[in-house]
C-alpha positions in Angstrom: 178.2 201.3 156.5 178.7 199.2 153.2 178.3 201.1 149.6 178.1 200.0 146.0 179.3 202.4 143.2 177.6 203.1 140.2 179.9 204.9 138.0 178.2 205.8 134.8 178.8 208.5 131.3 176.2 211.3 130.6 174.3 210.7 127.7 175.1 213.0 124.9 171.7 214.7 124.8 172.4 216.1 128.6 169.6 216.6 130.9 169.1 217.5 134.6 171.3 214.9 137.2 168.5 213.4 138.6 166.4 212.7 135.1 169.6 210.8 134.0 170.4 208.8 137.0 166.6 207.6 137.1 166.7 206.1 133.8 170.2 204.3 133.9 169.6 203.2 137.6 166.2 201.7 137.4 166.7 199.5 140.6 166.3 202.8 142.7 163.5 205.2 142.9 163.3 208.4 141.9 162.6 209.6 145.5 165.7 207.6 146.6 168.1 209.0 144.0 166.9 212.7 144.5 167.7 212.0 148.0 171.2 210.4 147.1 172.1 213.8 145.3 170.7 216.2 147.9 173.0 214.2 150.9 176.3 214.2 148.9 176.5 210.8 147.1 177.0 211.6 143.4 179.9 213.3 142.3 180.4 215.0 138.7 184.2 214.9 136.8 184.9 214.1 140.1 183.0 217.2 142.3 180.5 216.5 144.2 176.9 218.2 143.1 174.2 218.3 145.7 171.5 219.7 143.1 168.5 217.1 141.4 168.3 219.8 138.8 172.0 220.1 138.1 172.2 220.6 134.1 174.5 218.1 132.1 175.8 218.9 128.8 176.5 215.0 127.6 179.5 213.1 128.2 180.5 214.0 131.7 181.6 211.5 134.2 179.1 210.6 136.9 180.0 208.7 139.9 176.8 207.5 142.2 177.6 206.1 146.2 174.5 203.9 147.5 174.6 203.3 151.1 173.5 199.3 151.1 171.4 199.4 154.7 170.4 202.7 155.2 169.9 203.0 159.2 166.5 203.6 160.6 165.3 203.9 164.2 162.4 202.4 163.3 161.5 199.2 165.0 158.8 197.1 163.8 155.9 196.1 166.1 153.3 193.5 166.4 150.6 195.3 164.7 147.8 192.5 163.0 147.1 193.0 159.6 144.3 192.5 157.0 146.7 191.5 154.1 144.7 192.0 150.6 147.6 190.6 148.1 151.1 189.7 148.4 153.9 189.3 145.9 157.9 189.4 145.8 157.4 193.6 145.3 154.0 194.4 147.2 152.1 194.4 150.0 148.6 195.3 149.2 146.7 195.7 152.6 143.7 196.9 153.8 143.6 200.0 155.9 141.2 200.2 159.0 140.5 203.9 160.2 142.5 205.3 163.6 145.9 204.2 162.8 148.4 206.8 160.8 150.5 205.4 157.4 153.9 206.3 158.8 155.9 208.3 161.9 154.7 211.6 162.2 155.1 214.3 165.1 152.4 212.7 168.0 152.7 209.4 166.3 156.2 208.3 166.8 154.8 204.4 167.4 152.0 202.1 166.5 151.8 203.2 162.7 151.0 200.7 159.6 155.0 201.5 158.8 155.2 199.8 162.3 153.2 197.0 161.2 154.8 196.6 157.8 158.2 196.0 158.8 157.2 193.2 161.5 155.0 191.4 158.1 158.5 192.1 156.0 161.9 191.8 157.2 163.8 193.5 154.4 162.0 196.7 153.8 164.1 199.1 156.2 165.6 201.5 153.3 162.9 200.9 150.6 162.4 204.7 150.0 163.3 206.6 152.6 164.3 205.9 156.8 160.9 207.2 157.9 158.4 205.9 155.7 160.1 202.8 153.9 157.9 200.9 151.5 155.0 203.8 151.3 153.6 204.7 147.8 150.7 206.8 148.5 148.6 207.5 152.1 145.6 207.3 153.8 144.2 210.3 156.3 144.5 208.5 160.0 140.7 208.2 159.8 140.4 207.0 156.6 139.8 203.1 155.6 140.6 200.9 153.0 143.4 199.8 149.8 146.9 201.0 150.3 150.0 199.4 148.9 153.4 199.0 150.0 156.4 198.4 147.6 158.6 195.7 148.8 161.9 197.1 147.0 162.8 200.1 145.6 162.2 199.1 141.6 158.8 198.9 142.6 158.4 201.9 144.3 159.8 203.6 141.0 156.9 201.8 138.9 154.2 202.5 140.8 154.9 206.0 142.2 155.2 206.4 138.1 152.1 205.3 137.3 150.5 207.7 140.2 153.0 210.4 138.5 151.2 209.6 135.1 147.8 209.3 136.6 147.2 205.8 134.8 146.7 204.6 138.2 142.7 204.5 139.2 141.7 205.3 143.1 137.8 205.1 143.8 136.4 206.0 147.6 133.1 205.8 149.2 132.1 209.0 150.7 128.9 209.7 152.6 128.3 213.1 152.3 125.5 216.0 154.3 123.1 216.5 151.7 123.9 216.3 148.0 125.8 217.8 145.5 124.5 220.0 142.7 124.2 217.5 140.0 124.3 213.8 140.4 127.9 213.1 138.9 130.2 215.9 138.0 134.0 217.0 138.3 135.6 219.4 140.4 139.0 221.2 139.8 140.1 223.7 142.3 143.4 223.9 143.5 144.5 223.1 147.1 146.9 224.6 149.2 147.8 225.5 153.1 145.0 227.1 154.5 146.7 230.8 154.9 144.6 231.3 159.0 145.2 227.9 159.8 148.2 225.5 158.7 146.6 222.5 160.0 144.1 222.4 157.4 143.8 222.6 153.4 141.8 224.8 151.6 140.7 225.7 148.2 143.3 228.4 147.0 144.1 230.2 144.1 146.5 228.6 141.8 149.9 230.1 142.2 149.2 229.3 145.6 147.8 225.8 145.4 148.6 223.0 143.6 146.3 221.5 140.8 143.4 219.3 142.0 141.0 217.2 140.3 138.2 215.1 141.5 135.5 212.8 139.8 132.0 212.2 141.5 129.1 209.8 140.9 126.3 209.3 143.1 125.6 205.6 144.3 122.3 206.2 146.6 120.4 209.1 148.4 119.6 208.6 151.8 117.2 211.6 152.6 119.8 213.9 154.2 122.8 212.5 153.0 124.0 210.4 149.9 126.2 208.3 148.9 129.2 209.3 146.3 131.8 207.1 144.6 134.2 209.4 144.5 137.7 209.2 142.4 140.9 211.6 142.3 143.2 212.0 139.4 145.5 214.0 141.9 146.4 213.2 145.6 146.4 216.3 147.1 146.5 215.9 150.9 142.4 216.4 152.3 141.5 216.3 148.8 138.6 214.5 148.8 137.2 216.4 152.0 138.2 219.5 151.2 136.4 219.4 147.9 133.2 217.9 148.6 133.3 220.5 151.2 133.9 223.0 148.6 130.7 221.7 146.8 128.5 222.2 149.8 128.4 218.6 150.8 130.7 217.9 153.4 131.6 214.4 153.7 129.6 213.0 157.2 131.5 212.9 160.3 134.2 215.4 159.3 135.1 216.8 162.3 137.6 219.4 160.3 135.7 220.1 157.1 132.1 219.4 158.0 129.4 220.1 159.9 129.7 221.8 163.4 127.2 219.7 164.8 127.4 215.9 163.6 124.4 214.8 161.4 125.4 210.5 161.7 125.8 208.6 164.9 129.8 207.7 164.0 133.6 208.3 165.2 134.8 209.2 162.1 134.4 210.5 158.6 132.6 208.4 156.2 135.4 208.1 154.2 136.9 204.9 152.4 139.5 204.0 149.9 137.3 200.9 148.3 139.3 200.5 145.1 142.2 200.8 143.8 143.7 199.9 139.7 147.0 199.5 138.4 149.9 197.5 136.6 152.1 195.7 139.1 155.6 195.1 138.7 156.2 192.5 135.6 152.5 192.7 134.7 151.2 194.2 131.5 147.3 193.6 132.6 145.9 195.8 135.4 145.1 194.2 138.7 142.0 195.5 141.2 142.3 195.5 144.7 139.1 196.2 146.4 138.6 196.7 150.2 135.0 195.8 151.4 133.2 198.6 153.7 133.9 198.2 157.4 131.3 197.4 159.9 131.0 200.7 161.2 130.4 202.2 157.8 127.9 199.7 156.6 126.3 200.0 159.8 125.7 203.9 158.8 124.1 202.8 156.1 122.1 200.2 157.5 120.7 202.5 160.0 119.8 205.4 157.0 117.6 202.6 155.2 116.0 202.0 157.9 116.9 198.6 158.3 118.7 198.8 161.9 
């Protein structure tokens, strides 16, 4: 395997190892550096330091080894997609619900990493050998925007804006019933559910991490109503978990919802129909909106009482 070198000086002011190599090596991500340090590749006055959070003092020599193909086992596969946007550093695509974002344990094949690296030949590496090119996810179920970085500078500028929260993500979410008030916030950390690792739950907070979400309702259906729902955090289940939290499940949630299903559907009613941010290069914000699958809007249609 080929490397390039970075060899570099500490600034005076110090800082922790991985802070430092971030902001001198802004063709990498932070992900992919952090990694870098934890497998050996930077070295210190010559010793090598396996710790993100190792402390500089200022003036130190830092030495940085960057594998050039990173190997994968990952083979990509003829998987069609519904391409929103595409530029030199993203892929902007838009999810449909039963396929997972990357290789998992029980999906080792047939993923939208799969799919991605079939639609571009040079992603293998881009931030990590089992999910190269993913910035944020989807649940397996869930439809709609995601985007893919194409290299690893935009990775680093887009996972920052996500980081910063500047980034906007708005879902559609049928839910049983309704929620208290017709728009409202809830924050409630969210952690491993302590009787059952599989799911996410509401903890407290040294055992959770923070989680915020914004509500607004669209339309009321009799039993059910429709929320635009966005997250300032992307805590895994988030979404369902706190709707659930609220009292109104999201429809079709066969972990979080009703025992007994109250719509005629596969799935959860769950969709990622927006999402806002700065590309790469840009200093305007771009939207990238998904339109509501069939099977969704067929929900609907049915609940109006037009089907």
């Amino acid at each position: 395997m080929t490397e390039r070198r970075h060899e570099m000086v500490a600034p005076r002011s110090g800082g922790r190892l991985d802070h430092v190599l971030t902001a001198s090596l802004r063709d990498l991500s932070r992900s992919r550096i952090q990694k870098l340090i934890r497998q050996g590749y930077a070295s210190v006055n010559g010793t090598v330091v396996t710790k993100n959070g190792y402390s500089l003092s200022g003036g130190e020599h830092i030495s940085v080894r960057v594998p050039v193909d990173q190997p994968t086992e990952l083979l990509p596969e003829d998987i069609p997609l519904d391409v929103l946007f595409e530029n030199k550093d993203v892929l902007v695509i838009n999810k449909p619900a039963g396929i997972v974002v990357h290789p998992s344990a029980g999906h080792e094949q047939g993923t939208l990493v799969h799919a991605v690296l079939a639609h571009v030949t040079d992603l293998r590496g881009i931030g990590g050998e089992r999910r190269p090119g993913v910035v944020h996810r989807l649940d397996m179920d869930t439809s709609g925007v995601l985007i893919f970085a194409k290299n690893d500078a935009a990775l680093s500028f887009i996972q920052a804006q996500f980081k910063d929260r500047s980034i906007e993500k708005h879902y559609l979410a049928l839910v049983d019933g309704a929620p208290p008030t017709p728009s409202g916030r809830i924050e409630a950390p969210i952690g491993r559910d302590p009787r059952e690792r599989k799911r996410m739950a509401i903890v407290t907070a040294n055992r959770g991490r923070a989680a915020v979400t914004l509500y607004h309702t669209q339309e009321r259906y009799g039993a059910h109503t429709l929320l635009d729902v966005q997250i300032l955090t992307g805590r895994t289940h988030q979404i369902r978990v706190h709707l659930a939290f609220l009292g109104c499940p999201v429809a079709g949630d066969s972990v979080y919802g009703r025992r007994k299903a109250t719509i005629s559907l596969d799935r959860q009613f769950l969709h990622a129909a927006a999402l806002t941010l700065k590309l790469p290069g840009e200093d305007a914000t771009r939207t990238f909106q998904a339109p509501l699958p069939a099977d969704l809007q067929a929900v609907l249609t049915r609940l109006t009482g037009r089907g």
